[in-house]
matplotlib code that plots the C-alpha trace (Angstrom):
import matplotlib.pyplot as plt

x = [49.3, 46.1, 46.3, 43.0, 40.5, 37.5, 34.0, 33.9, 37.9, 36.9, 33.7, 35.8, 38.8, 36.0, 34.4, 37.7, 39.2, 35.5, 35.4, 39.0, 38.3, 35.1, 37.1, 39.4, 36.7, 34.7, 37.8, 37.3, 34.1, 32.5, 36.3, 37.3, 38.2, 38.9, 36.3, 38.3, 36.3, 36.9, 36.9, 33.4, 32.5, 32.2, 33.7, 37.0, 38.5, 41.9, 39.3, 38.6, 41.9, 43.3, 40.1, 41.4, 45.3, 44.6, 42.5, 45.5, 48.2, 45.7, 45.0, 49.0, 49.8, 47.2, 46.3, 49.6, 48.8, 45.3, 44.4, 43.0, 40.8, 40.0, 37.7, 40.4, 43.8, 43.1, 44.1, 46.8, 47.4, 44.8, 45.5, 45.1, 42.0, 40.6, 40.0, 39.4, 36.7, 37.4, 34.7, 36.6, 33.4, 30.1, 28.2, 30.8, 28.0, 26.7, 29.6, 31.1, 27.8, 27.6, 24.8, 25.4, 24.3, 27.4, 29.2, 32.5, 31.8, 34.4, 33.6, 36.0, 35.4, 36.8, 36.6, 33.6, 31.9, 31.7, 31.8, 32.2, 30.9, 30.6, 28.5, 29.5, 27.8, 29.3, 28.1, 24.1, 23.0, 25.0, 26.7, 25.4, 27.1, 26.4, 28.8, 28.2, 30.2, 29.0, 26.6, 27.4, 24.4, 24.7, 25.0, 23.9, 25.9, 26.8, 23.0, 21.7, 19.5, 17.2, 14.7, 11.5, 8.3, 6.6, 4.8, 3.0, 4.5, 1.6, 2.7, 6.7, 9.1, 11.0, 14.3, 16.9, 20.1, 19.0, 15.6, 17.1, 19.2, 22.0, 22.1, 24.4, 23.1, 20.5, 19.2, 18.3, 14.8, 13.0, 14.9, 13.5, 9.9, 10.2, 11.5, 8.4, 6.0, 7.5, 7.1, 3.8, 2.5, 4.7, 3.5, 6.3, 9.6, 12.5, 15.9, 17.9, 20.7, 24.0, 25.0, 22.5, 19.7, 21.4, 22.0, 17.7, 17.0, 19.0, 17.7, 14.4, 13.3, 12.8, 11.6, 13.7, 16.5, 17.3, 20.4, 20.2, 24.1, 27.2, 30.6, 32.2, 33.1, 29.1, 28.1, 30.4, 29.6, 25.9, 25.2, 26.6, 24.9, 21.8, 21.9, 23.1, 20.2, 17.6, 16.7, 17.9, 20.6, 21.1, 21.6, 19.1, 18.2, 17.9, 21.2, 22.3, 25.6, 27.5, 29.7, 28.9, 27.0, 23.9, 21.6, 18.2, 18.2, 14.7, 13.4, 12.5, 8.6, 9.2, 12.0, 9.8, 7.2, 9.5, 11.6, 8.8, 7.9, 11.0, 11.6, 8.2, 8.6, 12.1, 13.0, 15.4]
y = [65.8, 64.1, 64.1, 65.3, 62.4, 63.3, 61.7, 59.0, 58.3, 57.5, 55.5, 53.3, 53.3, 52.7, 49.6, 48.0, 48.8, 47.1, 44.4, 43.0, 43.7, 42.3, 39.0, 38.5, 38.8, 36.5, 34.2, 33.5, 33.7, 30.3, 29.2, 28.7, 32.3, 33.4, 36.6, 38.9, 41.8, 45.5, 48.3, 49.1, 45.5, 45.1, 41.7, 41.7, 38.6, 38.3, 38.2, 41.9, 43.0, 41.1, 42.9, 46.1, 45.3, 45.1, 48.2, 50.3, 48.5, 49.2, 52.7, 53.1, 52.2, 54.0, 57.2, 57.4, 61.1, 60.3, 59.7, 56.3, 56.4, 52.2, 50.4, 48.6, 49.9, 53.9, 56.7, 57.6, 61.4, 62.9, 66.4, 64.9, 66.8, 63.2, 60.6, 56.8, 55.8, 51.7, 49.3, 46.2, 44.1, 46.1, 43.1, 41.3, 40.0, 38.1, 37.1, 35.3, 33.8, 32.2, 34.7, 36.7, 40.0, 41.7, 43.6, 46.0, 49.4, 51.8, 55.9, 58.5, 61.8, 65.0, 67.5, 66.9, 65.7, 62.3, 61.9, 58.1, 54.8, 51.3, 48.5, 45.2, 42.1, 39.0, 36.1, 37.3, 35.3, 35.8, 38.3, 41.9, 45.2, 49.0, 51.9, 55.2, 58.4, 62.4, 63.1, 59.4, 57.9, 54.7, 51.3, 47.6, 44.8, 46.5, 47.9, 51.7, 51.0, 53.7, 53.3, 53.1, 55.2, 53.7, 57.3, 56.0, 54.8, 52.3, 50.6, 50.6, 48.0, 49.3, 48.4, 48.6, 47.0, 45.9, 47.0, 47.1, 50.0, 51.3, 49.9, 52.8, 55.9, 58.3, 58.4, 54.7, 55.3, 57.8, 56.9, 53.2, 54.5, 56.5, 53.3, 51.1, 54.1, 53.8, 49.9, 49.7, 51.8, 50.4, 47.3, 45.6, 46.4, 43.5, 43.5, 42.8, 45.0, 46.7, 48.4, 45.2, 47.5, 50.5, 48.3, 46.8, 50.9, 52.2, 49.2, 50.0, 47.1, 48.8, 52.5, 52.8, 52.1, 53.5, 53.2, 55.7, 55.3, 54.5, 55.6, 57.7, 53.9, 52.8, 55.8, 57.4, 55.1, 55.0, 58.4, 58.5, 55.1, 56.0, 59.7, 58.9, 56.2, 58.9, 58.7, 60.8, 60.2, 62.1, 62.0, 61.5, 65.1, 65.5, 66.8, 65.9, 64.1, 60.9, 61.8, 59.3, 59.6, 58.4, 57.5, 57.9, 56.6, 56.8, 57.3, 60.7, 59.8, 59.0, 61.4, 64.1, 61.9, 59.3, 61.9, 63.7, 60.3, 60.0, 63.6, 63.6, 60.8, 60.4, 64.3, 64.8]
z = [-75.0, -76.1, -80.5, -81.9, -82.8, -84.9, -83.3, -86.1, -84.9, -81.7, -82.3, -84.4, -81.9, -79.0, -80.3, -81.1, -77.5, -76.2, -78.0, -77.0, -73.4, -73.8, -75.2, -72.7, -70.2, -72.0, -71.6, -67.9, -67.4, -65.8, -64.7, -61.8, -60.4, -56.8, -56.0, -53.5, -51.9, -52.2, -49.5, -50.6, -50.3, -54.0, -55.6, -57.4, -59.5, -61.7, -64.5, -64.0, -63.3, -67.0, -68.6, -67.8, -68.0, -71.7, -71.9, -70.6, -72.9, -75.5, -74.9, -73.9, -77.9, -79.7, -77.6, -75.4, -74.5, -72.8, -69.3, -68.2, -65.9, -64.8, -61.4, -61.0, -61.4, -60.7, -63.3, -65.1, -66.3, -64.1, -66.1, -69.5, -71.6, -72.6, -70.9, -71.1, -68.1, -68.1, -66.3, -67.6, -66.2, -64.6, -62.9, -61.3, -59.2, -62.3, -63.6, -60.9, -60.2, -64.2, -64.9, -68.7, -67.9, -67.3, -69.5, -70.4, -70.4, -72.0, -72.3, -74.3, -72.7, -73.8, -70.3, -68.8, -71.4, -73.1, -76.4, -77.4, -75.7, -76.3, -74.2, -74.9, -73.7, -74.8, -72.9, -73.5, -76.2, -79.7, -77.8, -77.7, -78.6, -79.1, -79.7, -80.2, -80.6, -81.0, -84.4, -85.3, -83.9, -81.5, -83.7, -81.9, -83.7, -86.5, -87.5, -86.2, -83.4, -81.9, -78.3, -78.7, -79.3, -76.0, -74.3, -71.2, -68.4, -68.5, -71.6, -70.7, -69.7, -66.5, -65.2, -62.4, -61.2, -57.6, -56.0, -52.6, -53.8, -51.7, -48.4, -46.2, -48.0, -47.3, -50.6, -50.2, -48.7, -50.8, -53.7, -53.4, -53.1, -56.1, -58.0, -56.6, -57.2, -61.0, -61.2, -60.1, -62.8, -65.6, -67.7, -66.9, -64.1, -64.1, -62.5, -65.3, -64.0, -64.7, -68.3, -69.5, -68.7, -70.7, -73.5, -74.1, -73.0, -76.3, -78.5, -77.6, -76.2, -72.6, -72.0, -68.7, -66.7, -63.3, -60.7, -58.0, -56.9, -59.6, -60.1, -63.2, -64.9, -64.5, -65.9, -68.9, -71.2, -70.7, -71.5, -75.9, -76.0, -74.7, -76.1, -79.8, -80.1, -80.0, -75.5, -72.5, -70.1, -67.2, -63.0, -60.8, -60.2, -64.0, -64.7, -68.3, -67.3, -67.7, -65.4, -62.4, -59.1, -60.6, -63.9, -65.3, -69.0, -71.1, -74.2, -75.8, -75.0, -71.6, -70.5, -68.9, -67.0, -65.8, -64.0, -62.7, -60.7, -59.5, -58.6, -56.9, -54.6, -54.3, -53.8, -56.0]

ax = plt.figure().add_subplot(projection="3d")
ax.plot(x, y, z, "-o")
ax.set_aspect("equal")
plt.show()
């Protein structure tokens, strides 16, 4: 059985697991790794596989009654009330390529709903990190951060992973139109993918970041992050969730318009 952690617990307990995983990333990246491909024809390397190895032993000591749910290595205690949702390195693209936008993404989530998260990005610059947890607000290296105030889509800074989007889904079509309809309008649209995105979007130095396909470990951390820094997170049809599938993270300002574009043109 899971013991009881209060929100200020688990934001504490969050950014500590993050920042070790993070670090052991951080360890291998630009070495010499060998990139293996995944059934979904995503890349794999040892790199991501230590990362989350010492996510589980970590989570193993400390919350030993919690499920673990990992990219990598699968899930542990399916039936467990909270969970651990583990992306030991979103943007395994980037980071086998030398590029610093990746990142580790760790959620805490209590049923369906997640309650603690933690972005780190630790080869961009001086490194860059938020964590957030429930009522605790979200906190970017170690000072409360908060989006921004932008409230046209004229004056914001838009952003996506990939601008080809999915290339075998249905939803790859209109959900691309909707994402060109958005960037035309916007002041400025850039590429600068992954949880990077999330990260500049709950800073408030962008007013928008879109993916229109992602897993549960894309997504659970995203959503406290994004929430607890004062914007809206939710799915692509506008459901309030961090639960996976996909993700639509805004301001306040911007919430409303932005996914009335998207709605519109991509019929959500």
């Amino acid at each position: 059985m899971s013991t009881l952690a209060s929100p200020a617990t688990l934001l504490v307990a969050v950014e500590e697991v993050t920042r070790l995983v993070s670090g052991v990333a951080l360890d291998r990246f630009r070495t010499r790794l060998t990139v293996e491909t995944k059934e979904d024809g995503s890349p794999v390397t040892a790199a991501d596989r230590a990362a989350e190895l010492a996510a589980r032993d970590w989570i193993e000591r400390r919350f030993p009654g919690d499920g673990i749910v990992g990219e990598e290595l699968g899930t542990a205690r399916v039936d467990a009330r909270r969970r651990w949702i583990v992306d030991p390195i979103d943007g395994t693209k980037s980071f086998v390529r030398g590029v610093p936008l990746w990142g580790t993404l760790i959620g805490v989530a209590e049923g369906e709903e997640v309650i603690a998260g933690a972005i780190a990005c630790p080869a961009a610059g001086a490194g860059e990190f938020v964590v957030a947890a429930r009522g605790e607000g979200c906190w970017w290296n170690g000072t409360r951060c908060a989006v921004s105030a932008v409230s046209a889509i004229e004056w914001a800074t838009v952003l996506t992973t990939d601008d080809r989007f999915p290339r075998d889904s249905a939803l790859r079509e209109p959900r691309r139109a909707a994402w060109r309809t958005l960037a035309e309008r916007a002041s400025v649209a850039r590429t600068w993918g992954d949880c990077y995105g999330y990260l500049l979007v709950a800073t408030g130095r962008a007013e928008v970041m879109v993916d229109p396909v992602m897993a549960i470990w894309d997504t659970a951390a995203l959503g406290p992050v994004v929430c607890e820094a004062g914007g809206v997170f939710t799915d692509w049809e506008g459901h309030e969730t961090a639960m996976g599938g996909s993700a639509i993270a805004t301001n306040a300002a911007l919430a409303s318009s932005v996914r009335e574009v998207l709605r519109v043109v991509g019929g959500a």
